[in-house]
C-alpha positions in Angstrom: 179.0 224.1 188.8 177.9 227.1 187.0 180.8 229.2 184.8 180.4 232.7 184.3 181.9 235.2 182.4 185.1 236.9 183.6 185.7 233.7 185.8 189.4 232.8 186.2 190.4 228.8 185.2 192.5 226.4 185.2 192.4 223.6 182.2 193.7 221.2 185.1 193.0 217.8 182.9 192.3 216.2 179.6 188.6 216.1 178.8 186.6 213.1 178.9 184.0 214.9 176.1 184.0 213.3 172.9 185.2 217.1 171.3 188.4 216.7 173.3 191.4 216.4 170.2 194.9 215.2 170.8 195.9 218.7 170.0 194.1 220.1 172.6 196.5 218.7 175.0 198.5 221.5 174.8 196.3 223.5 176.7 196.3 221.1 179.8 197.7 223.2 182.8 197.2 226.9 181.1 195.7 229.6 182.8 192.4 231.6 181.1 189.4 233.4 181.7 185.7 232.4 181.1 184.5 235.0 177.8 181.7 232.7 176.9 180.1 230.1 179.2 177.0 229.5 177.2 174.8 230.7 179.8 171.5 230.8 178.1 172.0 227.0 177.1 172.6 226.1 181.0 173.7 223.1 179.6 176.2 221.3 181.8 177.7 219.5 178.6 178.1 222.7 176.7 181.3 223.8 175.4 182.9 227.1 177.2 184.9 229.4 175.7 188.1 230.3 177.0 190.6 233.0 176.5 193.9 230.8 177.0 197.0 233.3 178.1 199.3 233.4 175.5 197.2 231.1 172.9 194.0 232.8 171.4 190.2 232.0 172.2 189.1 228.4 172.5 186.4 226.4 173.4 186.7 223.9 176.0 184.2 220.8 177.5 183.3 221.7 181.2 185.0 218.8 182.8 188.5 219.6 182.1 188.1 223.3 183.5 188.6 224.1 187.5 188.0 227.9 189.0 190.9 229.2 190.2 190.4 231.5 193.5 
């Protein structure tokens, strides 16, 4: 699945990426939208950057995010 900017997500789940830290577990279930997803990479193991409500710019491994509609 393709990300793109302005996208609104859901970090639904702890990554399986080898980036994922413990402390990134606080994120799990927050809210954000998409303000980098690394588009000219199109690399499906790329890290996306995130603007997490309440909690700053991040950047996240692809398979913890899901779109929210």
């Amino acid at each position: 699945m393709a990300f793109h900017k302005g996208q609104k997500v859901v970090i639904f789940r702890k990554s399986e990426d080898e980036g994922w830290g413990e402390h990134m577990n606080q994120y799990v279930g927050l809210h954000g939208i998409i303000t980098d997803p690394d588009t000219t990479k199109n690399d499906p193991d790329a890290l996306i950057e995130v603007s997490v409500e309440g909690k700053g710019t991040h950047r996240f491994p692809q398979d913890c995010l899901r779109l929210l509609h």
